[in-house]
N, C-alpha and C positions, 0 to 999 in steps of 0.2 A: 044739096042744101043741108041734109041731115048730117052728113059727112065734118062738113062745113061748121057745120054748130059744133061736133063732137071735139074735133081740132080746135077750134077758137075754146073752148069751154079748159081742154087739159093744156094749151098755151099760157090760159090766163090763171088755170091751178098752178102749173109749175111757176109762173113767174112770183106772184103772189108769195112761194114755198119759197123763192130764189130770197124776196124781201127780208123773209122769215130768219133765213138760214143765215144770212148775212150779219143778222144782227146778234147772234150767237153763235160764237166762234165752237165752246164746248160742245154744241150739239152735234155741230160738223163734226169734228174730230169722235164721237158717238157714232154717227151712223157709218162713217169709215170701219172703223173694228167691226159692228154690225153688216156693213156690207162684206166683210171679208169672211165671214164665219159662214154665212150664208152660199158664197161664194163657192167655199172649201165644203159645204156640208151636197152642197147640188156634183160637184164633181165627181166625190167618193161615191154618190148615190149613183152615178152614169158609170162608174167604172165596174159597180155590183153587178146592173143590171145588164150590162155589155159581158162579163168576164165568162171565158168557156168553161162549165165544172170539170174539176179533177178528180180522180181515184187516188183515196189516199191508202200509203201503205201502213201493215201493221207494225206495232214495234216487234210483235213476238217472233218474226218474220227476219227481220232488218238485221244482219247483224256487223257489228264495227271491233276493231281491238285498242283497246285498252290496258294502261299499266301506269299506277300513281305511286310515286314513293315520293309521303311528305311533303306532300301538294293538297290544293284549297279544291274546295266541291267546284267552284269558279271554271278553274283549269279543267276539270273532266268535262264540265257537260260543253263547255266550248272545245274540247278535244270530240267527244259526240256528233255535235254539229259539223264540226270539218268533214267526217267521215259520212255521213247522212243526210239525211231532205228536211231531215228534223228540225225544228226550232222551239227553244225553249221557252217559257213566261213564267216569272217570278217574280216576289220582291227579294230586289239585291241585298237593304240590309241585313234580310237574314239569312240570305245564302253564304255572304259573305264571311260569316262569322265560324264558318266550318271549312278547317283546314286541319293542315296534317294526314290529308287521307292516306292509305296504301291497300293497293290493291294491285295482284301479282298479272304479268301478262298474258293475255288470252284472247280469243276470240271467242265473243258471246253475243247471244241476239240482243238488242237496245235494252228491251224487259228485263234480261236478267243481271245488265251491265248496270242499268238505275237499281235495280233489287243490292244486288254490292255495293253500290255507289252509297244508295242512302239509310244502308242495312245501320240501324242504331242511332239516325240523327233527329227522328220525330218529321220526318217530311214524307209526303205519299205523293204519287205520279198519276195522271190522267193522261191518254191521248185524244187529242179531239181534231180529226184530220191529221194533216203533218205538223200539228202542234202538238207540245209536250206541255202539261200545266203540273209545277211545282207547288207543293203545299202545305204549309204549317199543318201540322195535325195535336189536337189534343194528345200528351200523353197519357193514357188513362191505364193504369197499371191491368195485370190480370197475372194472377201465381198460379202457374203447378207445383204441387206439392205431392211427394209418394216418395215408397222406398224400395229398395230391392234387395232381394233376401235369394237366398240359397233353394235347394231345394229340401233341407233340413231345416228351413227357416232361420238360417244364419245370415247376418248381416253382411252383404258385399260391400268390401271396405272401397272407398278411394274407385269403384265405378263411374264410366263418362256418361253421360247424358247431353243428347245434344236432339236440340227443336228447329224444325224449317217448317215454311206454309206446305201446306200440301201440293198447290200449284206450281212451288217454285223450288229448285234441291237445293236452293243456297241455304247453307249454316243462318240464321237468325243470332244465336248464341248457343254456350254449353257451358257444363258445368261438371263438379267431380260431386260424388254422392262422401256423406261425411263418416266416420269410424263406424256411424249407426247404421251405415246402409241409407239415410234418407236424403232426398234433397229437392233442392227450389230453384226452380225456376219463376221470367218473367216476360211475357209477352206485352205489345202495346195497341194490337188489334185484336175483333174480333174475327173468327174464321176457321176454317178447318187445318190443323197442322198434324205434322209424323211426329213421333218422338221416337229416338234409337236410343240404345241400351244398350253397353258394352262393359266386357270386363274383361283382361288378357286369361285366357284359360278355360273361359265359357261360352256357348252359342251368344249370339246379339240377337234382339228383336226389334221391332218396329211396333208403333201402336196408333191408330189414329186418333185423336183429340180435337173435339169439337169444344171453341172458345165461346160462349155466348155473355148474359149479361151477370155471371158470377164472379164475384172481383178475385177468389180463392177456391182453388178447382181441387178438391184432395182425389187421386186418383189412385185407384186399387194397388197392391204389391204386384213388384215385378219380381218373377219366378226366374231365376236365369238356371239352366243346369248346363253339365257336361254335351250335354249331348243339342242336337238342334233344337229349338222352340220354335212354335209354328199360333204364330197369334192374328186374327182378324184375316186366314189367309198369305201372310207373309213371313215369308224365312229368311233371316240373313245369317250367313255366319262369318263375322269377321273378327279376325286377334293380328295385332300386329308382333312379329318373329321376336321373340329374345334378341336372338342371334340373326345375320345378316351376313353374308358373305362377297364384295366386292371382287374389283380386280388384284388390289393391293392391300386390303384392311378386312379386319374380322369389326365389324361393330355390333355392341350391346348395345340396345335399345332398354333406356330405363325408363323414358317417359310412356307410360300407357303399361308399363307390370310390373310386378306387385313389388320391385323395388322402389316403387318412387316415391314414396312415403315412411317416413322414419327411421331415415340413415343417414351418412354423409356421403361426402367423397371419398375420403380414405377409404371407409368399410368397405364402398363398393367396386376396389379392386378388389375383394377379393369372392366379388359373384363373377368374374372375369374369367375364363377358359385358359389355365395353365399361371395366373397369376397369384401370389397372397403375400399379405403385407406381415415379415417378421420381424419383432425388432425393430430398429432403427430402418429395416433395407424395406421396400418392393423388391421382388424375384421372380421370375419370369421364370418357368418349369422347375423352378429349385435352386437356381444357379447364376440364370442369365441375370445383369441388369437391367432397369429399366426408368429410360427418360419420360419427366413428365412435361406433357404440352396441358393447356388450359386455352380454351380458343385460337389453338395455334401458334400460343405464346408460350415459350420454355421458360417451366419454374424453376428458378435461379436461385432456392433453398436447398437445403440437406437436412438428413436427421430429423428430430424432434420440431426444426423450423419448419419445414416441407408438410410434417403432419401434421402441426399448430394450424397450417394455413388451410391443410385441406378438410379437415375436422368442421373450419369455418364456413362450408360449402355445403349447402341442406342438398337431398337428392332431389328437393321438390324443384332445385334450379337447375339441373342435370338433364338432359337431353338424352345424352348417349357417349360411349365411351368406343373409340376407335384403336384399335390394337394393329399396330403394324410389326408384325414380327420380324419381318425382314423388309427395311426398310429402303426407296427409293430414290433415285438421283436429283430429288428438288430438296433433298432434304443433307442436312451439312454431311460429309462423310467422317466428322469427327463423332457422329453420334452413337456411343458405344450402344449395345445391347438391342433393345425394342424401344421402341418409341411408343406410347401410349397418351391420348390428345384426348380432353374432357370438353366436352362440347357441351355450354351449357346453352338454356333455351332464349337468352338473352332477350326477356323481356321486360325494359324500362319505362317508367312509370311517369307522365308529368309532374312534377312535385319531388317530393323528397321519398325515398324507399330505402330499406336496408336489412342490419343483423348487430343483432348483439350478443355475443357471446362469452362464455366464464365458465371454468372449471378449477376440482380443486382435487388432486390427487397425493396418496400417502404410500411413499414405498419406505417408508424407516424415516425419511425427509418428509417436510410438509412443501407442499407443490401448487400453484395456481396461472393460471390465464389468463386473458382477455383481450378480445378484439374487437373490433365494429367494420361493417364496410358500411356505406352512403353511397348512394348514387342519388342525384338532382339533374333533372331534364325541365329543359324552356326552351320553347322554340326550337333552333336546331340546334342548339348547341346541348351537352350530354358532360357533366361534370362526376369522378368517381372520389373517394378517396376510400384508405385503409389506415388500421390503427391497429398495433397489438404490441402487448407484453407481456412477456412470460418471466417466471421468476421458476429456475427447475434445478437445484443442487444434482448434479451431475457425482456418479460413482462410480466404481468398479472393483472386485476383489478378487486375485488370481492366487491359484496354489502353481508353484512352481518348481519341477525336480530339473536336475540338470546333474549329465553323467559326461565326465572330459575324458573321455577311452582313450588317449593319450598318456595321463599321467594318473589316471582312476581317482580322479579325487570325483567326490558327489557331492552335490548340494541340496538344501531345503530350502525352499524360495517362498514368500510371501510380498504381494507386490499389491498395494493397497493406492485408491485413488480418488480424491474429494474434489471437486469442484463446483464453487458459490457461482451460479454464472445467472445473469439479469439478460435481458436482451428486450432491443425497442425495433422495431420495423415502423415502417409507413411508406403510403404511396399514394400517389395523386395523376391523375388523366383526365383528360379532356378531347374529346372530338367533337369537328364542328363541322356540318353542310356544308359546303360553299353552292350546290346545285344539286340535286337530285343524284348526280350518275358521280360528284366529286365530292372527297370528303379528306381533312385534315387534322390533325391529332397531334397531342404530344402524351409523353406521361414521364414521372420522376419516382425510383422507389429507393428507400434507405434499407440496411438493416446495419444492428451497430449495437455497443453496449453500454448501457448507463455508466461509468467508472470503471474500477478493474476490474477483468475476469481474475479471480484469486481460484487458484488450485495448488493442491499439495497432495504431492506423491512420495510414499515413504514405502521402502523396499527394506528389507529382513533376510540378509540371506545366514542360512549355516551351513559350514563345509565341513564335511565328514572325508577320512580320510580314503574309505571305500564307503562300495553300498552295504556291504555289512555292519560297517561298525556302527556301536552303539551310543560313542562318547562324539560330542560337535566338537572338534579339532580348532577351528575359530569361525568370527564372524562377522560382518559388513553390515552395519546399520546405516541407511545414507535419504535421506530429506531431502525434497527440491520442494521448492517452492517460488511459483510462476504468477506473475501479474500480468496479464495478456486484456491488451484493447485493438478493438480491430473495428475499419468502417468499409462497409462495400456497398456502393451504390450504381446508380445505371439512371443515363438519359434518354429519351428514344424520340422523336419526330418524326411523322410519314404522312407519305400523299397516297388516295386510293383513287382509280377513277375507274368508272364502269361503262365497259366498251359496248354494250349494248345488253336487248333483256335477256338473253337465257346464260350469261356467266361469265362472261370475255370482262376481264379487268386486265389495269395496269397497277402495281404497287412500287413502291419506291421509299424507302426511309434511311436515315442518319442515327447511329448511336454512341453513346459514350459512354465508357465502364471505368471506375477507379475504384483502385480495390490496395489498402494500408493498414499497415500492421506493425503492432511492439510489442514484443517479444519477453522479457527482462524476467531469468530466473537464476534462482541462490542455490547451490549445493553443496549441502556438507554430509560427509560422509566418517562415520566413527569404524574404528576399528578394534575388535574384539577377541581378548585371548578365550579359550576352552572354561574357562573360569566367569566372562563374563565380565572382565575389567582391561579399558583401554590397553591396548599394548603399544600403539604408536600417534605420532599427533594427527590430528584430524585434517580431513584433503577438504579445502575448500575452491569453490569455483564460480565465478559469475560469468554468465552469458547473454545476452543481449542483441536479440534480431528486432532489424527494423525493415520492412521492406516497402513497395509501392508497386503499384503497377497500373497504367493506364491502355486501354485498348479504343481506340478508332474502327465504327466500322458502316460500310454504304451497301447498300443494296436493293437490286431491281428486279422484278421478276414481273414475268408479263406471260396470260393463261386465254386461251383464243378458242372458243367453243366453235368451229366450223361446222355443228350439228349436234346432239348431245348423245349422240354417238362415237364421234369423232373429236379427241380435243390436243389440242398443240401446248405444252410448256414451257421456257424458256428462261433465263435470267440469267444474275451475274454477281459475285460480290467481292468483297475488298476488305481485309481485315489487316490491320496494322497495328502493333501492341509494344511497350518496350515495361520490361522490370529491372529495378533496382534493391538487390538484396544486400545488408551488407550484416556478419553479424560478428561481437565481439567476445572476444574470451581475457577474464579478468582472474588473476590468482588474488580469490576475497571474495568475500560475501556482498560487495555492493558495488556501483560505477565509480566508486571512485579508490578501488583498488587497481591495483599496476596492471598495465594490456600485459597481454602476452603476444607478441606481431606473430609470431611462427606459424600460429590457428586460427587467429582474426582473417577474414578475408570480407569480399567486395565481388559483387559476383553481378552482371551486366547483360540483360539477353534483349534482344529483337529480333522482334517474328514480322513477315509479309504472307497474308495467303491471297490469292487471286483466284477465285471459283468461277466457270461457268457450268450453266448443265441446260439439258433440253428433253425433253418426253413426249412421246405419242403413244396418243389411246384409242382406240378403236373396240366397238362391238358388234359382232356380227350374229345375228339371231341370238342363240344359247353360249357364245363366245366371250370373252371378253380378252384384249390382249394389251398388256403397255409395256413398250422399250424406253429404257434412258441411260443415258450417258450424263455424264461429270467429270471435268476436269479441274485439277487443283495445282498450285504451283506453289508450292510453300519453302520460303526463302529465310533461312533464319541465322542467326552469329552470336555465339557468345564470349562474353570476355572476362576471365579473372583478374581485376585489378589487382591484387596480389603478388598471384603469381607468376600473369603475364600470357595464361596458358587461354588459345580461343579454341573455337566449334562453329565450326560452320556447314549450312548443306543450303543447296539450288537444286529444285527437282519436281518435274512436273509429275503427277501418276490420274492414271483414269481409272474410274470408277461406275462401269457398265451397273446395269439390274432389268429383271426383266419378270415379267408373268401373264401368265395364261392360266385362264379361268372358264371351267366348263359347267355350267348348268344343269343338271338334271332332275328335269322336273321343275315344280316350283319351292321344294323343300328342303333340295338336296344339291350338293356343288361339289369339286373340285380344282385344285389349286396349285399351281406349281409356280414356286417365286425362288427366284436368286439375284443378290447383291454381292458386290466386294466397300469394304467398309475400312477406314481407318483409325486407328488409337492413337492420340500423340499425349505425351508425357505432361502432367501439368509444371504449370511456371516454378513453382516449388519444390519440386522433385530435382528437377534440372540444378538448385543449389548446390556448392560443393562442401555443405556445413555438415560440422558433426553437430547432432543433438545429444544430449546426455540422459538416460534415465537415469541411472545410476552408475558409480567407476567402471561397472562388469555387464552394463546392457548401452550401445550404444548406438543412435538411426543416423545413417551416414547417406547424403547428399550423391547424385551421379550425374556431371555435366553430360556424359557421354551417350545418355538412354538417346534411344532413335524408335523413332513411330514404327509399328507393325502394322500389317495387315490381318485382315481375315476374308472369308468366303462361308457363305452362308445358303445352302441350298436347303428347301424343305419344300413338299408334299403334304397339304390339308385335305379331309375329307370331313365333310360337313354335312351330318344327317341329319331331316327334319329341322334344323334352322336350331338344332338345342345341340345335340351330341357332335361331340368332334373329334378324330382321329387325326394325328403329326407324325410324319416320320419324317427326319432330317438330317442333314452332315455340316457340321464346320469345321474349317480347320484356319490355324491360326501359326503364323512364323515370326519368330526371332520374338515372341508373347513377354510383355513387361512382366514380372512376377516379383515377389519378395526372396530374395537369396539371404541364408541366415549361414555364417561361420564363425570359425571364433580361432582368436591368435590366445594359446593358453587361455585363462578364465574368463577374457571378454569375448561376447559375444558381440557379434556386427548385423546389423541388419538391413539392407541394402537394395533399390529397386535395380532390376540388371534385364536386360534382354537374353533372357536366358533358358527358352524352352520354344518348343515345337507343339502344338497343343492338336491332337486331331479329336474327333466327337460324333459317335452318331445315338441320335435317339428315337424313342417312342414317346408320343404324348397322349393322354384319353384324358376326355374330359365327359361327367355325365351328371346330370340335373335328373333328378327325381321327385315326383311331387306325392308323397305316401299317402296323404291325408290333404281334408282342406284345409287342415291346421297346422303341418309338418312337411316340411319342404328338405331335402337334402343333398347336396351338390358334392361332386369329389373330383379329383384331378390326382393323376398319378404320370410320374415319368420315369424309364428305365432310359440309363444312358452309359454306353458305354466309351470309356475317355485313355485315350493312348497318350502320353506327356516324354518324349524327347528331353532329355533336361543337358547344356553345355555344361557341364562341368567335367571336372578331371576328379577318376576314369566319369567317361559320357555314360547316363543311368537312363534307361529304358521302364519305364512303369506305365502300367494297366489298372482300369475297374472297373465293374460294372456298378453304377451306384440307383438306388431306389429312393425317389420321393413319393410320399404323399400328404396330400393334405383335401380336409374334410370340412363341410359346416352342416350345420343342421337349425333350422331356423323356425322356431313356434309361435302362432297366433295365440293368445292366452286370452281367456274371460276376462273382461274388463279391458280390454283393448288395451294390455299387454304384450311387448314383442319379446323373444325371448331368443339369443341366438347362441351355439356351443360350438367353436371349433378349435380345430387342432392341427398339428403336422407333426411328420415322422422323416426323419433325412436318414438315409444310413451310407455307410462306405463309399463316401463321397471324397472329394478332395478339399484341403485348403491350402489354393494357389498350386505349390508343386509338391506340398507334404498331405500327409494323413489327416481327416477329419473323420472324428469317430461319431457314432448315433450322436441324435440329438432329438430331442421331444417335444410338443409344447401342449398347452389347450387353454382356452382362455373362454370367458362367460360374457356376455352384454343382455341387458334387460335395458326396453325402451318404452318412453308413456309420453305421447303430446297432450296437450291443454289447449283452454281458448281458440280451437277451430285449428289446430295443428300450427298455430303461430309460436306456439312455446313447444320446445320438444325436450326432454329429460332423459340422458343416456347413466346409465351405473355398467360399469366394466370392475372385470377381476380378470387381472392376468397371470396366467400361470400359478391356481392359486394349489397346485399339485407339486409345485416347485421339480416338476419335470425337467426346466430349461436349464440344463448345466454341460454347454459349449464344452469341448474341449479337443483338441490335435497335441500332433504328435512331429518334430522334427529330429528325424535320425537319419545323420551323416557317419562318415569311414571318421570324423574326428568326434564327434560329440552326441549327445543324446538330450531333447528337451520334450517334456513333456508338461503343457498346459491347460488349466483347467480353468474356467472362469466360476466360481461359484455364485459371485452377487455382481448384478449390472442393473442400473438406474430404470431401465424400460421395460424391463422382462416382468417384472414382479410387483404389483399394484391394485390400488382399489382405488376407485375416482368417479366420482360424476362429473357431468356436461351437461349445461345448460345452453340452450340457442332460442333468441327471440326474433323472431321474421317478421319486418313492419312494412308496410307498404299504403301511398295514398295518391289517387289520381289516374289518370288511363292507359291501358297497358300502352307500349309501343317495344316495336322492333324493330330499331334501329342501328347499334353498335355492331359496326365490323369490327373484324377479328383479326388484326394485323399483325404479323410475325414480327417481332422484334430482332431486328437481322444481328444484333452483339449476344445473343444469347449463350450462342457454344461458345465462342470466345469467354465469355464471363465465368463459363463452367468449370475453364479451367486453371479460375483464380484460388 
């Protein structure tokens, strides 16, 4: 009954509720979502209290690999979770918002994979079980502040400082300490961290640093001396090497010693082992040439252009400088000399960053510069450009004797040379992402001249009947005068793709080179009795060169790390070029006096090269070994329209190189490298034009020049990572050289395959640091040079010749740089004649401002008027003797101004793509 009641009672509730419910549809549809909530909250409740506990792992424990280039926080911690048990909780919108990350490949435990991950973005990590909790963190600043000082209480200039937590050895951040020795740092927790202290040339220490709730922490001087420091218990001593010694390359390390503050790029070949910048040239032991790479891109200036551009290069953007003395089979075999590659630290900034630069120098002319570079980065895309002009009156003044042992007449020669010359460059690049591992590019560079280059060149000769006499017999006064425009540009396009993490890419790019030029000069030439009044009517002449030249070029090259021990190289190229020279001779001082056909000519060449080459490297403990091969097929024809007369050769030739590299120790190496290399004549040489200096000096054109070889064997010994010892041999067959003769009073001057060149030398080089304020480096080279010369009777000549060259470089009160060097050449050769002593020394004092973003150089060159050049050519017909007494470079005062602007966050992005038209261009 009880039963009974209780059933009838919840019968007549529910129906009752049925009544209810019916009558309002809204409630229904209410307690529906309510019955489901309810539903879903009892379920999860039974699945808690059902579920088996687990053991969760640690992160510090757990470890995964990782590698981001240029990717969102996103992609890592979901690359994390693939690899792991781990799962992340955040909010997305702000996760989202951080990208661009890069972090190199590794294997690291989860802990210190988030510590990289989220080093610098304000987010901190918790694990709780096998969950990871992501999380906005206040940023609340906290500064270190201190300095570090000598042990004479001198300021260490330009010292690293670099801060990590103490639990963890990842880098947080670093910094440089400023001219004063001081510097700041900035942490965004509080905790216990290390701080290290470095400076190339003195122990490093460690310090521990407790963060608490001081917003600005000044902490004690740091002491660094020579010898080790031992603070709180720990010792470190690290210096990273000057010098470096590889399979194939000597590299200077400037980032992290005490070059890397208050120089350029020029200057600093000449902290380079065996290198110094004279004049217009770089020279390599005295003598050698030397090609410049810049990121593996060959600069395609000369002269005063080459140095305008590298002046423009702070050392603070310089990494390090790689010296291949004798260079390898990936590399063109048209590249004379050494090869020297500037590797800068290539880090670009979101935003706009740059330089601006201006000088203004006085050698007798007033002289000035200026250029800017900009680079702008957004997203993946990386935009460069360049800008400069220079305004530099160009001179020369030569004293000139000439004895004709034929008919004994002698001469007094004065041979004087002015040129107004303007010049405008620019250049513009772009590289763009397309994924992480692909990247595409172009860039476009000009250089060229406002209006005409105007020069004037006026020669004085007097002829004496002998060298005794005392009366001038007669005389040749004769004027040229040249309007010269020239434009030479280059286009380049390439694909990179990166075949996985530790190095394996593929490269591939397209270039285009045109290179044009007009010529157009007037020569009048008077002629002088012993008295000094005309005797005969005046010789006039117009000539008029125009040429062109375009070059096509492709190339592949493909680099396969099989272990970073072991690595394969491989490629291929294709250069294809035609020029069109044609130049006229007009009896008159303008184009529209009468041709003369006889001398006019039209002159026609095409070149084909087809390269492959391949390399293998291998290191075995204290070993290191690389063989390469290159093969080149160079097909080329020229044509005299004129005369009718062609040239042609088909001919493949290879180009072996090879070296072995022994270890000893970790300070000390040696090296045994040899290549075969080849020279081919530029497009211009190959002309069959006469140029005129004047009626009695003239530079004559040789279709017939043919490429030579050479062989390059040498022997490095490298001690303590600074001092270095060279011994080597090259020898060189059928050597292009300058042949000078003369029919009666003219002179000829002529490039001819005309010598046999053998060579073996000694090189030392040695860095000295006297003081903490005097530093002084010297390089000296003994070479002795055997020269074969083809002429009739065939001439047999020897020498032993001696270079040196010296710097000495001072830290000065008031943060003053002060640097003095010099060189000394003696019994040397020029080409296949005598070159006598020659001397130089030259002064620079350096001062930055504004946190080293302004830098201010004063040079004085040669201000001993030491530098006065001069050789000597004597043949079985004639005798010359020349002297340069004033040349536009040698002799000057000038400041340099450079401003370094920068805004936004580092990155390091920009590959460094060989521009595969470069040799070709070189030899426009």
């Amino acid at each position: 009954m009880k039963n009974s009641a209780i059933l009838w009672n919840i019968g007549t509730t529910c129906a009752y509720l049925a009544r209810v419910l019916l009558l309002n549809r809204h409630f229904i549809i209410w307690l529906m979502r309510l019955s489901t909530v309810v539903f879903l909250f009892i379920l999860i409740s039974c699945q808690v209290l059902m579920a088996v506990p687990v053991s969760s792992q640690s992160m510090r424990d757990y470890k995964v690999s990782l590698k981001l280039e240029d990717e969102s926080l996103l992609t890592g911690i979901k690359r994390i979770e693939e690899q792991s048990i781990f799962r992340f909780y955040y909010r997305k919108a702000e996760i989202r918002r951080i990208t661009d990350l890069n972090i190199a490949f590794r294997t690291r435990t989860v802990e210190n994979t988030l510590y990289e991950l989220l080093k610098n973005t304000g987010f901190s990590f918790r694990q709780i079980n096998n969950n990871i909790l992501l999380k906005k963190q206040q940023q609340v600043e906290y500064r270190l502040k201190g300095r570090i000082l000598t042990s004479d209480r001198k300021a260490v200039e330009f010292a690293t400082i670099q801060i990590n937590k103490a639990a963890n050895p990842q880098i947080i951040t670093s910094a440089l300490a400023d001219t004063a020795g001081r510097f700041n740092l900035k942490v965004y927790e509080q905790g216990d961290y290390l701080l290290k202290v470095f400076s190339p040339g003195t122990d490093s220490l460690i310090l521990k640093v407790n963060v608490r709730d001081t917003s600005v922490l000044e902490l004690p001087d740091f002491i660094l001396k020579t010898k080790s420091i031992q603070l709180n218990g720990v010792t470190i001593r690290s210096k990273t090497p000057l010098l470096r010694r590889s399979t194939d390359k000597l590299t200077m390390n400037v980032e992290g010693s005490v070059y890397e503050k208050g120089e350029d790029a020029l200057r600093l070949f000449n902290v380079i082992p065996g290198v110094r910048v004279e004049g217009k040239d770089i020279l390599f032991r005295g003598s050698e040439s030397v090609t410049v790479y810049v990121d593996n891109r060959k600069v395609m200036l000369q002269g005063e252009q080459l140095f305008a551009y590298l002046r423009s290069i702070p050392s603070e953007s310089v990494k390090s400088y790689e010296l291949r003395a004798v260079p390898g089979a990936e590399y063109d075999a048209q590249n004379g000399g050494v090869i020297i590659n500037i590797v800068l630290k290539s880090e670009y900034r979101y935003g706009l960053s740059g330089n601006v630069n201006t000088s203004y120098w006085y050698n007798g002319s007033d002289n000035g510069m200026g250029s800017t570079f900009l680079n702008y980065r957004a997203g993946k895309l990386n935009v460069q450009g360049g800008f400069n002009y220079r305004r530099a009156p160009a001179f020369y003044e030569d004293s000139i004797i000439q004895e004709f042992k034929s008919t004994g007449v002698y001469s007094s020669q004065t041979e004087k040379y002015k040129e107004e010359y303007n010049s405008i460059g620019y250049n513009v690049a772009l590289d763009y992402q397309i994924t992480p591992q692909q990247t595409i590019g172009a860039s476009y560079n000009m250089f060229t001249n406002p209006g005409d280059i105007s020069n004037l060149t006026t020669t004085n000769i007097d002829y004496l009947a002998n060298v005794h006499a005392n009366a001038v017999d007669s005389s040749l006064y004769t004027n040229k005068d040249t309007r010269f425009r020239y434009t030479n540009q280059m286009t380049n396009v390439f694909y990179r793709n990166k075949l996985d993490t530790i190095g394996s890419k593929l490269d591939a790019g397209y270039s285009y080179i045109y290179y044009g030029l007009r010529d157009p000069s007037a020569i009048e030439s008077q002629f002088l009795n012993g008295g000094g009044m005309e005797s005969r009517p005046r010789d006039s002449l117009f000539t008029d060169t125009r040429g062109k030249s375009s070059v096509h070029v492709i190339n592949i090259d493909f680099e396969k790390y099989f272990s970073k021990s072991f690595i394969l190289t491989a490629g291929g190229k294709y250069t294809t070029s035609k020029t069109d020279y044609s130049m006229d001779y007009r009896q008159g001082l303008n184009e529209q006096s009468p041709l003369d056909p006889l001398q006019s000519n039209r002159f026609l060449y095409n070149e084909h090269i087809l390269a492959f080459y391949g390399t293998l490297a291998k290191s075995f403990d204290q070993w290191d070994v690389k063989i390469g091969l290159r093969t080149e097929q160079t097909n080329y024809n020229g044509l005299s329209v004129t005369t009718g007369k062609t040239i042609g050769r088909n001919q493949w030739n290879l180009f072996p190189s090879a070296y072995v590299n022994r270890k000893i120790g970790t300070d000390h190496s040696l090296t045994l490298s040899y290549s075969r290399r080849i020279n081919r004549p530029g497009f211009r040489d190959l002309n069959p034009f006469i140029t005129y200096t004047n009626l009695n000096n003239i530079w004559e054109g040789n279709p017939d020049l043919r490429p030579y070889f050479s062989n390059n064997l040498q022997l490095e010994y490298l001690w303590k990572n600074k001092y270095s010892v060279t011994a080597g041999y090259q020898n060189m067959n059928n050597a292009i050289d300058i042949n000078v003769t003369n029919v009666g009073d003219l002179v000829i001057s002529k490039f001819e395959n005309i010598s046999d060149n053998n060579n073996v030398f000694m090189s030392v080089y040695i860095p000295v640091k006297l003081t903490n304020w005097w530093e002084f480096n010297t390089n000296a080279t003994l070479r002795y040079t055997t020269i074969d010369i083809q002429s009739t009777p065939a001439t047999h000549r020897s020498k032993l010749s001696q270079n040196v060259w010296a710097s000495s470089k001072f830290n000065l009160p008031g943060d003053y740089f002060m640097e003095i060097s010099g060189s000394f050449s003696r019994n040397s050769f020029y080409g296949i004649y005598d070159q006598f002593n020659v001397a130089k020394m030259d002064l620079s004092i350096k001062k930055s401002f504004f946190g080293d973003r302004l830098t201010s150089r004063l040079e004085l060159q040669d201000p001993l008027h030491l530098y006065k050049p001069r050789y000597e050519i004597n043949t079985p017909e004639f005798r010359r003797n020349v002297i340069r007494n004033k040349v536009d470079w040698a002799r000057y005062v000038g400041i340099w101004l450079t401003y370094s602007f920068s805004k936004g966050k580092k990155k390091n992005t920009k590959d460094n793509i060989d521009a595969g038209g470069n040799e070709a261009r070189g030899r426009l």
